[in-house]
MIZAVO-780688 format. One record per residue (C-alpha): residue number from 1; chain; x, y, z. Coordinates in nm, 3 decimals. Example, Ala and Ser with C-alpha at 12.3 -4.5 7.8 and 13.67 -1.06 7.14 Angstrom:
REM MIZAVO-780688
- 1	A	1.230	-0.450	0.780
- 2	A	1.367	-0.106	0.714
***
This chain:
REM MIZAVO-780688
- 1	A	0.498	-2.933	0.379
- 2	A	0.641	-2.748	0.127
- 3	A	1.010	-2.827	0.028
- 4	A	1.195	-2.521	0.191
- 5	A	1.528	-2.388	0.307
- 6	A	1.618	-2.554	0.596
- 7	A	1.663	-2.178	0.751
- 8	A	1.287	-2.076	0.701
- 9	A	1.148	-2.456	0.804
- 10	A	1.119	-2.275	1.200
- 11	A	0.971	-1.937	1.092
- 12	A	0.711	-2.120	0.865
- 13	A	0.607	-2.382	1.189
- 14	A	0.631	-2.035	1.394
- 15	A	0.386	-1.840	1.190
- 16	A	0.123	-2.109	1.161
- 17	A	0.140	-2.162	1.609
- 18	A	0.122	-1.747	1.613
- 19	A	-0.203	-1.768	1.349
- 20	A	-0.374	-1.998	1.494
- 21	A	-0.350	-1.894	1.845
- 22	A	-0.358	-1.476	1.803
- 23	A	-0.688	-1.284	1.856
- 24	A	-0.701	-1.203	1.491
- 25	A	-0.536	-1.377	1.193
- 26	A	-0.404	-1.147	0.920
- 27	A	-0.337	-1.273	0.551
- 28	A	-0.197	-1.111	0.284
- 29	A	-0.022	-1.172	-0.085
- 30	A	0.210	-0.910	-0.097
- 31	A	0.570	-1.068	-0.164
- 32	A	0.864	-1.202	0.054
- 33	A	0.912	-1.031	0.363
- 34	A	1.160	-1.330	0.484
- 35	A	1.429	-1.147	0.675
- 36	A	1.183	-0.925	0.906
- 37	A	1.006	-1.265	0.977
- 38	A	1.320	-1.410	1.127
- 39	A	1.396	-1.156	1.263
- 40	A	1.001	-1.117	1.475
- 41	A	1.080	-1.456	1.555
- 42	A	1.451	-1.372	1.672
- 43	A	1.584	-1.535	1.460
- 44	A	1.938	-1.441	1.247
- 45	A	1.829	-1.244	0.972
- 46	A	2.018	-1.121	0.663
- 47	A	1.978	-0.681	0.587
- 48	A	2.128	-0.717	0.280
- 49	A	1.897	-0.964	0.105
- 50	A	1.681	-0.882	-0.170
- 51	A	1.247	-0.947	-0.106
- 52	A	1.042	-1.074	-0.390
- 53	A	0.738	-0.725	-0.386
- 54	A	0.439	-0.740	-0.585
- 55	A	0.260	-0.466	-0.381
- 56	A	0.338	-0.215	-0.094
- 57	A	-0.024	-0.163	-0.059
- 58	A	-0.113	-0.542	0.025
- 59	A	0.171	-0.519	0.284
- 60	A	0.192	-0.212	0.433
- 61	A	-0.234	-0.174	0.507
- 62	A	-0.241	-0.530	0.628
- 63	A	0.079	-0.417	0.889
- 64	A	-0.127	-0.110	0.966
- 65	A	-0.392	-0.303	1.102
- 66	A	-0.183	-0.514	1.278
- 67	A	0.003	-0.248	1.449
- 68	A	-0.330	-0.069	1.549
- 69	A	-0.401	-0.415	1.728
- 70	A	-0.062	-0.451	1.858
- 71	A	-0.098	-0.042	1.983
- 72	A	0.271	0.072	1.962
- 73	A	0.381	-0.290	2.129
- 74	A	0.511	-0.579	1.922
- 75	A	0.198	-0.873	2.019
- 76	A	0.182	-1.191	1.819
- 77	A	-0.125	-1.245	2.075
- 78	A	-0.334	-0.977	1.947
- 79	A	-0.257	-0.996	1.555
- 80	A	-0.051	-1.155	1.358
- 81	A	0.038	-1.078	0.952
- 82	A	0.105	-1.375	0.747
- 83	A	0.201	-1.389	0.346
- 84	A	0.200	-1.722	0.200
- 85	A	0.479	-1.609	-0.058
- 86	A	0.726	-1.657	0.242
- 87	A	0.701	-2.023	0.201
- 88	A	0.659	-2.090	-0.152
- 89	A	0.875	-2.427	-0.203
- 90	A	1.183	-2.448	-0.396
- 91	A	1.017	-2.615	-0.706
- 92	A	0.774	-2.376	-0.746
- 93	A	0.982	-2.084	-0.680
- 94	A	1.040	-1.965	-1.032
- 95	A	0.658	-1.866	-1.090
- 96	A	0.678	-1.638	-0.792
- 97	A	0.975	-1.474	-0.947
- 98	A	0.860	-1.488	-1.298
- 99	A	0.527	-1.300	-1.198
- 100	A	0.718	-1.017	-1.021
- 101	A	0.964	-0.951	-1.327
- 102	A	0.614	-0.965	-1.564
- 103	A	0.464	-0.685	-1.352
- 104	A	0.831	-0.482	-1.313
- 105	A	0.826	-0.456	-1.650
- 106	A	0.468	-0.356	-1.722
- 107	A	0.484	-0.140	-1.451
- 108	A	0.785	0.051	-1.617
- 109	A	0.657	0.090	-1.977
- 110	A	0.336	0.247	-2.042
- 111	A	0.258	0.135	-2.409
- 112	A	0.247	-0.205	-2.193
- 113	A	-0.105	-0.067	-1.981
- 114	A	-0.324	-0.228	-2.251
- 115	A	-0.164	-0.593	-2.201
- 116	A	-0.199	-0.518	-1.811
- 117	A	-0.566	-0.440	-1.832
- 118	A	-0.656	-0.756	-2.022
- 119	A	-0.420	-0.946	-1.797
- 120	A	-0.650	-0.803	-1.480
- 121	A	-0.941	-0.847	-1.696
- 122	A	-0.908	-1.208	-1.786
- 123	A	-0.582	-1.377	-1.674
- 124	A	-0.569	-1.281	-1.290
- 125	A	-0.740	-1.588	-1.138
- 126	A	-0.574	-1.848	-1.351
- 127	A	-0.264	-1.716	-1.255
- 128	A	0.026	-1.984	-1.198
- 129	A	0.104	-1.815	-0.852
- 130	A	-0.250	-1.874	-0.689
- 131	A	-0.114	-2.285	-0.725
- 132	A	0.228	-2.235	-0.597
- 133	A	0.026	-1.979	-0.319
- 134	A	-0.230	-2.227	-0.226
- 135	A	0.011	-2.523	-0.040
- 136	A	0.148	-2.270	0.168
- 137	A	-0.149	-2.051	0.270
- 138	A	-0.393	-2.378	0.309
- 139	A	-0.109	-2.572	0.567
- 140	A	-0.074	-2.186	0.784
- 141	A	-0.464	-2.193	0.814
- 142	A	-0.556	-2.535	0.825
- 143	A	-0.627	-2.541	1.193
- 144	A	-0.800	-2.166	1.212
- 145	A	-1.148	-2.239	1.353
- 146	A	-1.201	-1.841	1.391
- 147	A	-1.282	-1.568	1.099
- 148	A	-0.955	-1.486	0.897
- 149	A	-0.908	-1.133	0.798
- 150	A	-0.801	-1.110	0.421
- 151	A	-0.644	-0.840	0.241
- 152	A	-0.605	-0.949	-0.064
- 153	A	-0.872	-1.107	-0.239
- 154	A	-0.707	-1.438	-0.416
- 155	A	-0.601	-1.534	-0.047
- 156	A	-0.947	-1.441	0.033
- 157	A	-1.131	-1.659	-0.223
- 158	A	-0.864	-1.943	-0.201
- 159	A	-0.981	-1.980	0.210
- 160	A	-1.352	-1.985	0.132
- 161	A	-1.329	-2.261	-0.114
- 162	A	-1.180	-2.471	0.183
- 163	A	-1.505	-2.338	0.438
- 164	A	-1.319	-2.076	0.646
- 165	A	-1.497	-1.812	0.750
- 166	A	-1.341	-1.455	0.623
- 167	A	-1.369	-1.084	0.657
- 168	A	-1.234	-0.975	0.322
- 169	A	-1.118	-0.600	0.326
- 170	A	-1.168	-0.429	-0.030
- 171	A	-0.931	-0.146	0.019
- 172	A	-1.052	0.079	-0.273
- 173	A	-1.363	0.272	-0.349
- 174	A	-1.359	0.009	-0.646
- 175	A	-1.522	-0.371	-0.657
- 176	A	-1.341	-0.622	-0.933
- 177	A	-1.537	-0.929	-1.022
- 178	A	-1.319	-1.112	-0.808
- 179	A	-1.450	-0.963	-0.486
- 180	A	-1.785	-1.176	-0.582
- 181	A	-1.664	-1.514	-0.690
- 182	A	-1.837	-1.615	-0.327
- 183	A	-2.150	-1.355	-0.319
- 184	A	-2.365	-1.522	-0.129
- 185	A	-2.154	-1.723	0.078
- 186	A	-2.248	-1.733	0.443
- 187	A	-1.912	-1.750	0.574
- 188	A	-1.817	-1.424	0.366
- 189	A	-1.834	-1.074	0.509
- 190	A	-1.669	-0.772	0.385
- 191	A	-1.519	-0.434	0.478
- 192	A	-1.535	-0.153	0.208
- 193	A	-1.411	0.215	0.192
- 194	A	-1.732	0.420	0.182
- 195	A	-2.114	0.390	0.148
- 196	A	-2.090	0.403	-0.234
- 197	A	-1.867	0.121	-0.216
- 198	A	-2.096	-0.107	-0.029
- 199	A	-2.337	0.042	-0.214
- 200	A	-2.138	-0.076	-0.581
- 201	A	-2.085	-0.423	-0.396
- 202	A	-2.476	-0.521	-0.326
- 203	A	-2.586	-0.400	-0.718
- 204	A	-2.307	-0.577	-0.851
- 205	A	-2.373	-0.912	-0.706
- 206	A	-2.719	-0.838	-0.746
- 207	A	-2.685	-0.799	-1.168
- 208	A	-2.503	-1.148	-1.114
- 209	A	-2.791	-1.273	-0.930
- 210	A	-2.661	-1.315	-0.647
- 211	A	-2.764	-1.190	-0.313
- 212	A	-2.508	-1.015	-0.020
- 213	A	-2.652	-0.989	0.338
- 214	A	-2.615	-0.595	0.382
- 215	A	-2.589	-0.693	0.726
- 216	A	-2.194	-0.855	0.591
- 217	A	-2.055	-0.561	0.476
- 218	A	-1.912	-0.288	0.700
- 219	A	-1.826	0.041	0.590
- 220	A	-1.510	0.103	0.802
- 221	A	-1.257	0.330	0.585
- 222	A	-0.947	0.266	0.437
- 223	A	-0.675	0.068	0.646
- 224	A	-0.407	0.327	0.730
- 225	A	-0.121	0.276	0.951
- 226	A	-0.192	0.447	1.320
- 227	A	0.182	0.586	1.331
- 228	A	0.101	0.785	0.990
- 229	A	-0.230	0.921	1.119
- 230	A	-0.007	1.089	1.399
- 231	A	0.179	1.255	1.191
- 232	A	-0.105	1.393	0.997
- 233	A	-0.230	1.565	1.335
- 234	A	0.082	1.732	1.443
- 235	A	0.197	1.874	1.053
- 236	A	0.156	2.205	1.018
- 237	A	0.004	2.309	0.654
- 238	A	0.314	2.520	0.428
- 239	A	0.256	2.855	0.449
- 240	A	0.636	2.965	0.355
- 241	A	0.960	2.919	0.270
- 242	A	1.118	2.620	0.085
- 243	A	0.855	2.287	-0.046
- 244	A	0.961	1.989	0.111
- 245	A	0.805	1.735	-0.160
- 246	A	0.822	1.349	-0.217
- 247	A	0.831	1.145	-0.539
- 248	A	0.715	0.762	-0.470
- 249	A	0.702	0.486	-0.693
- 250	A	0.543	0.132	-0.604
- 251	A	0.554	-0.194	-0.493
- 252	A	0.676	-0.295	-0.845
- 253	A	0.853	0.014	-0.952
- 254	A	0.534	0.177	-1.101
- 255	A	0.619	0.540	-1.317
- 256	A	0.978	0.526	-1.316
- 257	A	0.971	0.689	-1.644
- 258	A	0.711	0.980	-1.515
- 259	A	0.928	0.996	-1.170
- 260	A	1.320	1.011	-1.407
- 261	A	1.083	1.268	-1.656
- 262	A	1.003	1.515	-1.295
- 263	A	1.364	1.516	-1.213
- 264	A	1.454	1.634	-1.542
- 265	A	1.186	1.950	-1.461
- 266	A	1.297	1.946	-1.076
- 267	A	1.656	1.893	-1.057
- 268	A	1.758	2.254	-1.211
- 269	A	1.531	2.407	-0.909
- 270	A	1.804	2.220	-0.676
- 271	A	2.121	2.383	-0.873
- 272	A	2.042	2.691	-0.737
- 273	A	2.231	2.877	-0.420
- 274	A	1.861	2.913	-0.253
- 275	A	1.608	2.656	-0.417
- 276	A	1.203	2.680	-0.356
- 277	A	1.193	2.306	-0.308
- 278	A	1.388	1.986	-0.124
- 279	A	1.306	1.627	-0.281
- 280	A	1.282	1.324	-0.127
- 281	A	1.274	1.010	-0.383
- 282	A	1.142	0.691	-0.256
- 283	A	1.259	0.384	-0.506
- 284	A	1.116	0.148	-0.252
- 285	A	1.310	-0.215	-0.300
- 286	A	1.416	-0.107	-0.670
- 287	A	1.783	-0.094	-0.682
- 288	A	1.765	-0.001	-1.074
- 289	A	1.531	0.355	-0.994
- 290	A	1.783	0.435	-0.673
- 291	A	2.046	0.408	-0.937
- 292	A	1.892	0.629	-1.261
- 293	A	1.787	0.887	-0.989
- 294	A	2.121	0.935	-0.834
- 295	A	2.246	0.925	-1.222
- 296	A	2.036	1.198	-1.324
- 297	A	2.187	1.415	-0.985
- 298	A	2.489	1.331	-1.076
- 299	A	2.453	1.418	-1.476
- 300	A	2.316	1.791	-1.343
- 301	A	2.643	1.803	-1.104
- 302	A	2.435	1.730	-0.764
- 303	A	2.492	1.530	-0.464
- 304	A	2.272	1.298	-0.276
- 305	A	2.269	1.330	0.078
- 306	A	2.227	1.054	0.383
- 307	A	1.823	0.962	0.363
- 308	A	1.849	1.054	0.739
- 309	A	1.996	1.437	0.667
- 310	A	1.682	1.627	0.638
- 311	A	1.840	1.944	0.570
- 312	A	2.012	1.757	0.208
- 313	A	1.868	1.915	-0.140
- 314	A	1.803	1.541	-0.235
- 315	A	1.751	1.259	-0.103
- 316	A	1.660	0.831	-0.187
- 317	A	1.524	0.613	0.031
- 318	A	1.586	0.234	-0.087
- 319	A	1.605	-0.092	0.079
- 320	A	1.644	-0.440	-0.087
- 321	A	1.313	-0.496	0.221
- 322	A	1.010	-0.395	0.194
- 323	A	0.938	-0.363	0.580
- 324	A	1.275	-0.180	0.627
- 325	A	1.169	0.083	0.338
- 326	A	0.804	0.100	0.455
- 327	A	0.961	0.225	0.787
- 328	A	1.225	0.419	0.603
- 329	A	0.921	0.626	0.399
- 330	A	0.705	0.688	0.756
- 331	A	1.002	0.818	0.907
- 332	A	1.162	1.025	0.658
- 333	A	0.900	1.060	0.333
- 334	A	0.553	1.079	0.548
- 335	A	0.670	1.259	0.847
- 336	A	0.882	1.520	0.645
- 337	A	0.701	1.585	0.282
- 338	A	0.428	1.902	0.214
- 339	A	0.351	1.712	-0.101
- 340	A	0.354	1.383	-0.244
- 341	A	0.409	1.298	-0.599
- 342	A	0.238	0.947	-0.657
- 343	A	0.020	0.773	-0.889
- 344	A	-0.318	0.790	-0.701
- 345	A	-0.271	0.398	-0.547
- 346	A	-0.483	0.308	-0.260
- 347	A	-0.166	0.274	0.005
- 348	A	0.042	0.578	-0.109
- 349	A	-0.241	0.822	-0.161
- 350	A	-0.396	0.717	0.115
- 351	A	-0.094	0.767	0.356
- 352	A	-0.013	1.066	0.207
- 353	A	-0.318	1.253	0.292
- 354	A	-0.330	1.049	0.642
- 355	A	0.051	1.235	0.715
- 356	A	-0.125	1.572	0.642
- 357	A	0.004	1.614	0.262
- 358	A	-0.110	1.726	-0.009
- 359	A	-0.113	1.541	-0.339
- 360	A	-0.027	1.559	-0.715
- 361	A	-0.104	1.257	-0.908
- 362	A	0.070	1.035	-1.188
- 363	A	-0.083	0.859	-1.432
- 364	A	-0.312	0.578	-1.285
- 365	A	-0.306	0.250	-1.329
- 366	A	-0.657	0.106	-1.365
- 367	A	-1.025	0.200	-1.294
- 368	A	-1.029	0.153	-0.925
- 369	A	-0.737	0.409	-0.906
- 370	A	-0.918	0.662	-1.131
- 371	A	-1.182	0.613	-0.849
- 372	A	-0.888	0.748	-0.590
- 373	A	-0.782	1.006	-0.822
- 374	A	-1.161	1.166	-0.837
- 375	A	-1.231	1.102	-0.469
- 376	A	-0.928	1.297	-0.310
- 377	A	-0.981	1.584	-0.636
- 378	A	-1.308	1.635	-0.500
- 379	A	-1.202	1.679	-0.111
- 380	A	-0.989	1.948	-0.249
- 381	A	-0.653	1.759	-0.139
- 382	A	-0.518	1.656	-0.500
- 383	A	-0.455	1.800	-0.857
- 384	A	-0.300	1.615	-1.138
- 385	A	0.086	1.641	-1.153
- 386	A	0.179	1.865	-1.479
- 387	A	0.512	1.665	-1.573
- 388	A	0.622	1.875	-1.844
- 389	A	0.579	2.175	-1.643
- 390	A	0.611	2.103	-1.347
- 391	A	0.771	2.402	-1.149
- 392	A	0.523	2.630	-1.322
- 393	A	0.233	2.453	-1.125
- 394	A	0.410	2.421	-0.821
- 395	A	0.470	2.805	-0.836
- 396	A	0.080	2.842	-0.912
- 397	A	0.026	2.601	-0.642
- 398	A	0.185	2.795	-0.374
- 399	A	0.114	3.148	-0.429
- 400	A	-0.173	3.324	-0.281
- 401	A	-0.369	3.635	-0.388
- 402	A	-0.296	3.831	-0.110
- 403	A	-0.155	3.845	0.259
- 404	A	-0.545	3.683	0.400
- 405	A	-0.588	3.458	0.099
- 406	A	-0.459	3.121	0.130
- 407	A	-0.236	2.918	-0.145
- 408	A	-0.370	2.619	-0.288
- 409	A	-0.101	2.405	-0.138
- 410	A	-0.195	2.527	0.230
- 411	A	-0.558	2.484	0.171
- 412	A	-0.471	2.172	0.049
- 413	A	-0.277	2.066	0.391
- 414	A	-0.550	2.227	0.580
- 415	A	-0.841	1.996	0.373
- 416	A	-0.644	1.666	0.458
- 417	A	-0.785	1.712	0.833
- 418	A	-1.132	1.757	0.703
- 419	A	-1.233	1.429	0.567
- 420	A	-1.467	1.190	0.673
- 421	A	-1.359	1.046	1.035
- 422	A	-1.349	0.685	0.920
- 423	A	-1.063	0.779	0.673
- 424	A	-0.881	0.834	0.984
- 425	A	-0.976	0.502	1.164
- 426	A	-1.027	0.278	0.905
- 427	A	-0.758	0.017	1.115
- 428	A	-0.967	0.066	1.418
- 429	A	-1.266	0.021	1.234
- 430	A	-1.185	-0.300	1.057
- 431	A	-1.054	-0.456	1.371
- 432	A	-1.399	-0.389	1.545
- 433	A	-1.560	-0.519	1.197
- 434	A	-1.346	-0.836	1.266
- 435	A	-1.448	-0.894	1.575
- 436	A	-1.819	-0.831	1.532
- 437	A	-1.826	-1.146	1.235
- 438	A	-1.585	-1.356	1.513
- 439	A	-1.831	-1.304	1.816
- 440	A	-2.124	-1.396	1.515
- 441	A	-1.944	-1.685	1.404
- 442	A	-1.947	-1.838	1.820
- 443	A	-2.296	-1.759	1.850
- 444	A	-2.410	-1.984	1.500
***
C-alpha cells in the first residue's frame, strides 16, 4: 500500500471493496477528484481544496457512463468510477504535480504545440506518471475477476499487461499507436465512435501485423453524460433576441490566450444599454483564467455577476474541483448557452452539441481533434471561431435572408438533433458493449 494521508487510507480501502463488487468497474486517469470521493463515501470533505486535472474529458465521459448506469440514483452497485491519481503516495507525489504544471503551461502558449506533439509522439508511454500510476491502479484491481471498462488508454494497457480482461473505450474518431500496444490480445475489446473508426482500428493493427477480432470492437458512440442529452431535447434553437454564448477552456487551461483575445472582441458588445449577446466563461479549476477574465471586465468598467444569475451580462464559472465545476457547467453553461466557444475536444464538443448548441471552434490541439473539428463541420453544427472578428461572424451567423429563411445559428441548433442516434446513446451503448464482453468472458 501506497504511503498516504492517513485521511484518504479509508476512501482508498473503500474504492477497491466498491470495484470489485459493482456490476461494472470504471477506470480512468483524469486527476484528483479527492474531496467528492470522501464525500460519496460520507466522509468529511474539504470545498475549498484545490484537485490536481489533467483532463475534463477522461473524467467527465467516464462519470457519464457511470451515471447512465446509476440512472439519476447514486449506486456504487451498478458502477463505480475509480482514478488511480487519488492515491498516488506521498513520495511519488511530485511527478503527478510536475506533469500537470508541464501540460498547464503547454496548454497556455501556442509556440509550445510543436514540443507537445513530439511529447505525444514519442514521450507519452515512458512517462514518469504511468510508475507512480501503476501501484495504485494494480492494488484497486488486483482482485477484479470481471472485464474492466477503461477510459483512458495507459490505465487500459497498464491492466492488460497484468491479464485483466478490458473493454477499452477510444473516445475520438481518432486511433493513437497506443490504442494497439495489445492488438491481438484476447482479453482486449474495444468501443470506438463510428464505423470509420473501427474501420481505422482493424487497418492500423493490420499494417503492424497484427490481427483484431472485428467481433471485439463495438461501434457504440461517444460517451455523453445522460443529464446533458436532456437538455439537448428540450432547447429550443435561437430564433431571436439576445445570444446566450459560452467560452470553455479545458482540463488544463487549454486557449486561455484565444479565450482573454474573444473578450477583448466581446466585451465592448456587453458595454452597451441593450447588448446582442450574454457570456458565460467557464475557467474550469483554473483560478489564474477566473482571475484575467474578471480583469479584463473590470479594465472595460463591467461587472461579473453570481454564476447562478442568469439574467447577468457576464458570468465565470470556477471551482478549485473538477466534479463541482463539471456540475457547475451542466447546470449553468450546457443548459443555458445557444453557442459554445471551444477548441473542438472530444468532451466539450461533444456535450455541446448533446445540450442542443451550436459550435464555433478554437484552435485544435492535435490530429484526433482536427478529426472532431471536420466531423461536426460536416453535420452542419460547427464553423471555425473568427477571433479577430468575432462579432462580425456572429452577426453573419444569426441573420437570415428573409422572414421563411432560417439563420445559420438556428439551423445550426436545429442540425444538433439530427445526428446519428448512437451520438445520443453512446453511455447506453458502451454499457451494453460492457456487458456483452462480461457475459463472453463467463462463458470461456
Amino acid at each position: 500500500m501506497p504511503a498516504l494521508n492517513p485521511d484518504l487510507e479509508k476512501v482508498y480501502f473503500e474504492d477497491k471493496r466498491y470495484l470489485e463488487t459493482t456490476q461494472v468497474p470504471i477506470v480512468t486517469i483524469s486527476g484528483t477528484y479527492r474531496e467528492d470521493l470522501k464525500d460519496w463515501h460520507r466522509l468529511e470533505n474539504n470545498e475549498t481544496s484545490q484537485d490536481v486535472v489533467f483532463s475534463r474529458a477522461h473524467f467527465s465521459m467516464a462519470l457519464g457512463v457511470a451515471i447512465a448506469a446509476w440512472r439519476r440514483q447514486f449506486d456504487h452497485q451498478k458502477a463505480w468510477l475509480v482514478d488511480p491519481t487519488n492515491f498516488v503516495s506521498i513520495n511519488d507525489w511530485h511527478s503527478i504535480t510536475f506533469t500537470e504544471s508541464v501540460g498547464k503551461v503547454i496548454a497556455r502558449h501556442r509556440w509550445l504545440k510543436k514540443l507537445k506533439d513530439i511529447f505525444d509522439r514519442f514521450g507519452r508511454k515512458n512517462l514518469p506518471i504511468i510508475d507512480s500510476l501503476a501501484p495504485p491502479l494494480l492494488y484497486l484491481t488486483q482482485e477484479i475477476d470481471r472485464p474492466v471498462l477503461s477510459f483512458h488508454v495507459a490505465a487500459g494497457n497498464l491492466l492488460l499487461d497484468h491479464g485483466k480482461t478490458v473493454l477499452q473505450v477510444i473516445t475520438d474518431p481518432h486511433v493513437r499507436y497506443d490504442y494497439l500496444k495489445h492488438a491481438g490480445n484476447k482479453r482486449l475489446y474495444y468501443a470506438v465512435f463510428d464505423e470509420k473508426t473501427k474501420t481505422d482500428l482493424l487497418e492500423q493493427a493490420k499494417l503492424i501485423e497484427q490481427e483484431i477480432n472485428p467481433d471485439h470492437v463495438f461501434v457504440t458512440g461517444p460517451p455523453i453524460d445522460p443529464r446533458i442529452i436532456r437538455l439537448g431535447r428540450n432547447k429550443r434553437p435561437w430564433r431571436s433576441g439576445v445570444l446566450r454564448l459560452a467560452i470553455t477552456t479545458g482540463g488544463l487551461g487549454t486557449n486561455k490566450l484565444e479565450i482573454l483575445s474573444l473578450l477583448d472582441g466581446l466585451l465592448p458588445e456587453l458595454k452597451k444599454p441593450n447588448p446582442k449577446i450574454k457570456l458565460l466563461v467557464y475557467a474550469g479549476t483554473h483560478a489564474d483564467i477566473a482571475q484575467a477574465v474578471k480583469q479584463k471586465a473590470k479594465a472595460y468598467q463591467l461587472g461579473v455577476g453570481k454564476v447562478t444569475n442568469r439574467q447577468a451580462k457576464l458570468r465565470v464559472i470556477h471551482h478549485p474541483q473538477i466534479f463541482n465545476a463539471n456540475e457547475l457547467l451542466i447546470k449553468y453553461g450546457f443548459a443555458w448557452a445557444d453557442g459554445f466557444i471551444t477548441k473542438p475536444s472530444g468532451d466539450m464538443a461533444y456535450d455541446a452539441v448533446a445540450s442542443g448548441s451550436f459550435l464555433l471552434t478554437l484552435d485544435e490541439w492535435g490530429e484526433w481533434e482536427h478529426n472532431i473539428r471536420e466531423f461536426f463541420e460536416q453535420k452542419g453544427v460547427s464553423r471555425p471561431a473568427r477571433i479577430d472578428k468575432i462579432l462580425a461572424q456572429l452577426t453573419v451567423l444569426t441573420q437570415s435572408s428573409g422572414p421563411k429563411s432560417l439563420s445559420w445559428v438556428e439551423k445550426a441548433m436545429l442540425n444538433t438533433h439530427r445526428l446519428d442516434g448512437k451520438f445520443y446513446n453512446g453511455a447506453k451503448n458502451i454499457l451494453k458493449a460492457y456487458h456483452q464482453v462480461a457475459k463472453a468472458q463467463k462463458t470461456t
